[in-house]
SELUMMI-166441 format. One record per residue (C-alpha): residue number from 0; x, y, z. Coordinates in steps of 0.1 Angstrom, whole numbers, plus 5000, padded with zeros to 4 digits. Each point is the difference from the previous one (the first is absolute). Example, Ala and Ser with C-alpha at 12.3 -4.5 7.8 and 13.67 -1.06 7.14 Angstrom:
! SELUMMI-166441
     n      u      v      w
     0   5123   4955   5078
     1   5014   5034   4993
***
This chain:
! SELUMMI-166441
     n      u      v      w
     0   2342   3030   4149
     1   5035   4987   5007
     2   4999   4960   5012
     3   5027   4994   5021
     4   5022   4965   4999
     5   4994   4974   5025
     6   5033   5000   5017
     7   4995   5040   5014
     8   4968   4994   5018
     9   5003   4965   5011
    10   4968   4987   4978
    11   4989   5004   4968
    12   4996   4975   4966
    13   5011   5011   4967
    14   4989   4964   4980
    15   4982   4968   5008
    16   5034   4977   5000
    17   5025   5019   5022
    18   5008   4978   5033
    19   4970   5009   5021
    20   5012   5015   5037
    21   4965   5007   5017
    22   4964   4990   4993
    23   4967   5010   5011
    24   4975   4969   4994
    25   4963   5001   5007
    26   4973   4984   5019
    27   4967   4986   4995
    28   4986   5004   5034
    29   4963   5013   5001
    30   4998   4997   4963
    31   4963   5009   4988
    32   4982   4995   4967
    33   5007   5033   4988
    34   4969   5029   5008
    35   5000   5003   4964
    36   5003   4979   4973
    37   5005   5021   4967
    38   5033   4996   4999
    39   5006   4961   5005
    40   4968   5000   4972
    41   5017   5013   4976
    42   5035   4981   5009
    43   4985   4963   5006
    44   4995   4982   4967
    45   4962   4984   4998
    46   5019   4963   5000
    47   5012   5009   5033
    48   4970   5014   5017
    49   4989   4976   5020
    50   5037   5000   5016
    51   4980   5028   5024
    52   4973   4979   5005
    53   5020   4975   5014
    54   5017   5025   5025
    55   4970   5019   5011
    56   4970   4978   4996
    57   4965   5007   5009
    58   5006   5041   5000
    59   5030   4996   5027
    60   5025   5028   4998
    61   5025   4988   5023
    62   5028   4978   4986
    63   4996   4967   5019
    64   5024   4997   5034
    65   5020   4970   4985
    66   5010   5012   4966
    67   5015   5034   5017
    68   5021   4978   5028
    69   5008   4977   4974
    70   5014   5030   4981
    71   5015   5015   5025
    72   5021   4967   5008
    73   5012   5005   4965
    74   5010   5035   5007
    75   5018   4993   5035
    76   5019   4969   4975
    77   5005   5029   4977
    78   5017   5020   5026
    79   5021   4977   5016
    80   5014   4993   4963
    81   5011   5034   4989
    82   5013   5005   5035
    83   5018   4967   4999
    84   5014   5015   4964
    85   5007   5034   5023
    86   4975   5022   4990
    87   4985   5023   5023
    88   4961   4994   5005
    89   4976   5025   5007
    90   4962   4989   5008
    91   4964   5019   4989
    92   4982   5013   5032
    93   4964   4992   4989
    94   4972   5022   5007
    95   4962   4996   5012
    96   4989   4990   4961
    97   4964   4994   5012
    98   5002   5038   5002
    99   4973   5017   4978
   100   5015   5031   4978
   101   4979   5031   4990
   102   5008   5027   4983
   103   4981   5031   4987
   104   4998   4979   4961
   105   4996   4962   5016
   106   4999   4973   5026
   107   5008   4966   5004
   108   4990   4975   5026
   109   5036   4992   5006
   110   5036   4998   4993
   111   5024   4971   4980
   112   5033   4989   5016
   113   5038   5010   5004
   114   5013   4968   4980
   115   5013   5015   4972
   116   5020   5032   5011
   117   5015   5004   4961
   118   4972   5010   4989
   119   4997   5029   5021
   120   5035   5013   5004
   121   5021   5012   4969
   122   5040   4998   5014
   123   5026   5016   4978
   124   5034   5009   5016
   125   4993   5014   5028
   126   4962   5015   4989
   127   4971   4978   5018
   128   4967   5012   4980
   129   4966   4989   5018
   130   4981   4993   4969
   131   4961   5016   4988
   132   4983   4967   5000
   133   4970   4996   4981
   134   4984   4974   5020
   135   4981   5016   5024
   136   5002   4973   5027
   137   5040   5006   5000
   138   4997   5035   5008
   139   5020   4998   5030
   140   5018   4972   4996
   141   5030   5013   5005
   142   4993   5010   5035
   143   5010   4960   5009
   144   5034   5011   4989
   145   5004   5034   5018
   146   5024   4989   5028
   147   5024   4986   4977
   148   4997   5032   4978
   149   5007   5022   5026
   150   5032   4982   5006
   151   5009   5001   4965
   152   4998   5035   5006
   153   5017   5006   5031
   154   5027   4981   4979
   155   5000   5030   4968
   156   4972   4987   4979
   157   4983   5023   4983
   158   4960   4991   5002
   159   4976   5014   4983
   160   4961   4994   4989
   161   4989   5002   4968
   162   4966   5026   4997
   163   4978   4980   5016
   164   4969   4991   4977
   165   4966   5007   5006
   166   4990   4970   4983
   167   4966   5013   4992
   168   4982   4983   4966
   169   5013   5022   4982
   170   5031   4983   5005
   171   4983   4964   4982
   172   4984   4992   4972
   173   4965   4999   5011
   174   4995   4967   4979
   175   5031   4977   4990
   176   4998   4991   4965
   177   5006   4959   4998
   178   5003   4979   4967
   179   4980   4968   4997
   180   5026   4982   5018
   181   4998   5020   5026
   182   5032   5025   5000
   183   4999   5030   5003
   184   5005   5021   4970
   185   5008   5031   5022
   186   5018   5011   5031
   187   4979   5004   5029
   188   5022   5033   5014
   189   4992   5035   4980
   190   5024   5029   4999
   191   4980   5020   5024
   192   5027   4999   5031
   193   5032   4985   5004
   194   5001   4965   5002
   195   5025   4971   5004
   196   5009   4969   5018
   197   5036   4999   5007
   198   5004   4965   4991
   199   4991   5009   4963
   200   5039   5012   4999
   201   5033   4982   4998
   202   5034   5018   5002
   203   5029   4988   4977
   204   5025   5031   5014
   205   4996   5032   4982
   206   4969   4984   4983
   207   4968   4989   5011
   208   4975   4979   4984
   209   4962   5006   5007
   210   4969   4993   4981
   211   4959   5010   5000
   212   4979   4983   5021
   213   4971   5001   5014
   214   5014   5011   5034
   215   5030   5026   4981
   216   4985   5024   4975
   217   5020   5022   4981
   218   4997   5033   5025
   219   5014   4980   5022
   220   5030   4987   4976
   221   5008   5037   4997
   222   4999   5013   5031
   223   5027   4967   5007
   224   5020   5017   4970
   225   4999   5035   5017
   226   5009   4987   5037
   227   5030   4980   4984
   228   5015   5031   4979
   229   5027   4994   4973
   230   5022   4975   5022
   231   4975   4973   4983
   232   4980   4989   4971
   233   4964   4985   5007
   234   4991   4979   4968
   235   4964   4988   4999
   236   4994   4966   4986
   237   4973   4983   4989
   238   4983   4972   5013
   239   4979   4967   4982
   240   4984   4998   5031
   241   4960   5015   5000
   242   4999   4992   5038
   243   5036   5017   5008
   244   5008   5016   5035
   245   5033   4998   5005
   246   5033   4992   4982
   247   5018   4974   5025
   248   4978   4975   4987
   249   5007   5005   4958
   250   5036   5009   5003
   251   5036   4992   5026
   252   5030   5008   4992
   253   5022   4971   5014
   254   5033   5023   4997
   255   5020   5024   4977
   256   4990   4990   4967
   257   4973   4970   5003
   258   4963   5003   5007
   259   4973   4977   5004
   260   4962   5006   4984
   261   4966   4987   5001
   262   4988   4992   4966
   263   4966   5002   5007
   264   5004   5038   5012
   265   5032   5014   4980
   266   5016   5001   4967
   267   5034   5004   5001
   268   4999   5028   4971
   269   4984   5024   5023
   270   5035   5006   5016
   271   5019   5028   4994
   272   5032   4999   4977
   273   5021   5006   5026
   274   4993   4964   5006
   275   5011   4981   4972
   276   5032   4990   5013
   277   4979   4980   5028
   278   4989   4964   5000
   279   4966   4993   5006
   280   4983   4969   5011
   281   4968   4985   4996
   282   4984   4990   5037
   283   4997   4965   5007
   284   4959   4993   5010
   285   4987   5005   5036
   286   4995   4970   5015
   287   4972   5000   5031
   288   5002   4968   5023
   289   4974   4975   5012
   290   4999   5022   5034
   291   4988   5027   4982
   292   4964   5003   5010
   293   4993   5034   4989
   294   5012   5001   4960
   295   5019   5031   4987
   296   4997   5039   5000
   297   5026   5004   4973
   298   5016   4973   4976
   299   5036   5013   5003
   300   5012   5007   5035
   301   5027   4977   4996
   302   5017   5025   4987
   303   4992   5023   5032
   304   5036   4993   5011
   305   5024   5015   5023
   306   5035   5003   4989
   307   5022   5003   5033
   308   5033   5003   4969
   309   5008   4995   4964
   310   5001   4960   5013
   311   4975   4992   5029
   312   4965   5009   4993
   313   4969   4984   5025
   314   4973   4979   4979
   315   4973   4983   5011
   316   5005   4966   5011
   317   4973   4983   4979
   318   5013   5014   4969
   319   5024   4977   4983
   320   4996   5011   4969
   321   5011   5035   5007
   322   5028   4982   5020
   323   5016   4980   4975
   324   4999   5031   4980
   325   5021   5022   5023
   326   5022   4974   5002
   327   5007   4996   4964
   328   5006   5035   5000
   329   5029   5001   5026
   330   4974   5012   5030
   331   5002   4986   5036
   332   4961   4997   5004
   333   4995   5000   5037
   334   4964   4988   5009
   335   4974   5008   5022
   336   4963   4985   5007
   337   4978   5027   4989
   338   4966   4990   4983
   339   4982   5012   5026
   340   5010   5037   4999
   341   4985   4996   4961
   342   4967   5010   5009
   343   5004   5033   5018
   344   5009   5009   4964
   345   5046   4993   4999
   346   5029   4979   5005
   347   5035   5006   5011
   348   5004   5041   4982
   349   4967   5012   5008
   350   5003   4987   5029
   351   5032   5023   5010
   352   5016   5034   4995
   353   5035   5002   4994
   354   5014   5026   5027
   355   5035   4995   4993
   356   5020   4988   4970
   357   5034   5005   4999
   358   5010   5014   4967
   359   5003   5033   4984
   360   4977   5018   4976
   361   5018   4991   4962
   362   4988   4995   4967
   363   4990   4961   4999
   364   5002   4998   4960
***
């Protein structure tokens, strides 16, 4: 399949650095305990468990009323930055998500949220793939972002669905294999179906990076390969990471030749060769502050940036570390209050979907 550039359909993203044009961001209204909790089982470390505990407590499975206004204040501040930086803002249209799902294989009681739209949506050029999620509570997920995909079409997108899964057990381990510590020795996802978050991929140009998880097996890595054609080269990578879901939170590249890791969840070595002429930097820690009630989902979303250019890149506000770090580096960190997006599972890139970049596809190595 031929990916066209950018500039002859008016949207499009080739890389993660190119100055950012449009944006779709998400929204956490109606968020719910998800219907189902396989998935966030097998990606919530034991140490952190009790993180959902403190958000749903005595068998609630509504997200309490104050933490989704006080992150949705954070995504209106969110918004009026990149459009202050002139970036066209789209925003998720959320759906019923108290909404039971049944299929002929399964049910669940209800639905997640739209907060995270980069998880469902793979954007290359001017191809918009609805991912095959294996969460069963995100089934229709992408529904909240229908309006704004329709436009996108209207426009010359070229949107497409990825077979969607039946998500029946065969499509799980029926009994995830943990070590004494707790980790799982396995990946929760089988290669029955096609299965893949699109947030488990990162586009450097002609080449993307994606690695196994337990949302992206490796059916659903090829079929990626197939869709994409010889115009690109999908390398898997390997993660550290026994809890892994999605790459923006082990690996961003800042610009055209420097990239920042988690050392927890990635080794450095796992790169390709075509990366050797890159320069790659340790992440500085996470820091959570005193107004944090609810603890952490994931150690590294500092990392979970959003580069508006090789220069300016939005990070969270509380995290000085990772602030002092860009700007040794040459970066114009802009920041933005965010903690409390962090527990409907992102930060500042899962929290968005890069609709247009402006840049053409090239080899970035």
């Amino acid at each position: 399949m031929t990916i066209h550039t950018s500039e002859q359909n008016k949207i499009g993203t080739f890389t993660e650095w190119d100055p950012l044009e449009e944006v779709l961001l998400g929204d956490p209204l109606g968020a719910m305990k998800p219907g189902e909790m396989a998935v966030f089982d097998a990606v919530v470390p034991p140490e952190y468990s009790h993180v959902l505990e403190n958000i749903f407590p005595n068998g609630s499975t509504e997200y309490p009323s104050d933490l989704i206004d006080a992150a949705r204040r954070e995504v209106t501040e969110l918004r009026a930055v990149l459009e202050g930086e002139g970036v066209k803002v789209h925003v998720a249209q959320p759906i019923d998500f108290t909404q039971a799902i049944k299929t002929p294989d399964w049910s669940v009681a209800n639905q997640f949220c739209s907060s995270n739209p980069r998880d469902s949506l793979l954007l290359i050029g001017d191809l918009i793939v609805e991912s095959p999620m294996a969460d069963r509570s995100r089934y229709f997920e992408t529904f909240a972002y229908r309006d704004v995909l329709k436009e996108l079409n209207e426009r010359g997108a070229r949107w497409i669905s990825a077979p969607k899964p039946r998500l029946s057990e065969k499509s799980f381990v029926s009994d995830l294999k943990r070590d004494e510590d707790g980790r799982p020795t396995q990946w929760l996802t089988t290669e029955e179906e096609i299965l893949f978050d699109a947030a488990d991929f990162m586009k450097f140009g002609k080449d993307i990076l994606v690695s196994r998880s337990h949302t992206t097996n490796e059916a659903g890595i090829k079929w990626v390969r197939q869709i994409l054609g010889s115009d690109f080269t999908v390398h898997e990578v390997e993660t550290k990471n026994a809890f892994a879901m999605h790459i923006d939170d082990t690996i961003m590249p800042l610009d055209e030749g420097r990239l920042v890791y988690s050392p927890d969840y990635f080794d450095p070595a796992a790169l390709p060769d075509i990366f050797k002429t890159w320069e790659m930097f340790e992440a500085p820690e996470v820091i959570y502050s005193a107004k944090n009630r609810l603890g952490r989902l994931s150690g590294w979303l500092n990392i979970n940036m959003l580069s508006l250019d090789e220069k300016r890149i939005i990070v969270e506000k509380n995290q000085e570390h990772t602030i002092k770090f860009l700007k040794k580096l040459g970066m114009q960190p802009i920041v933005c209050e965010f903690e409390n997006y962090f527990p409907f599972v992102g930060s500042f890139h899962c929290a968005s979907l890069d609709i247009k970049r402006r840049g053409q596809l090239r080899n970035c190595f």
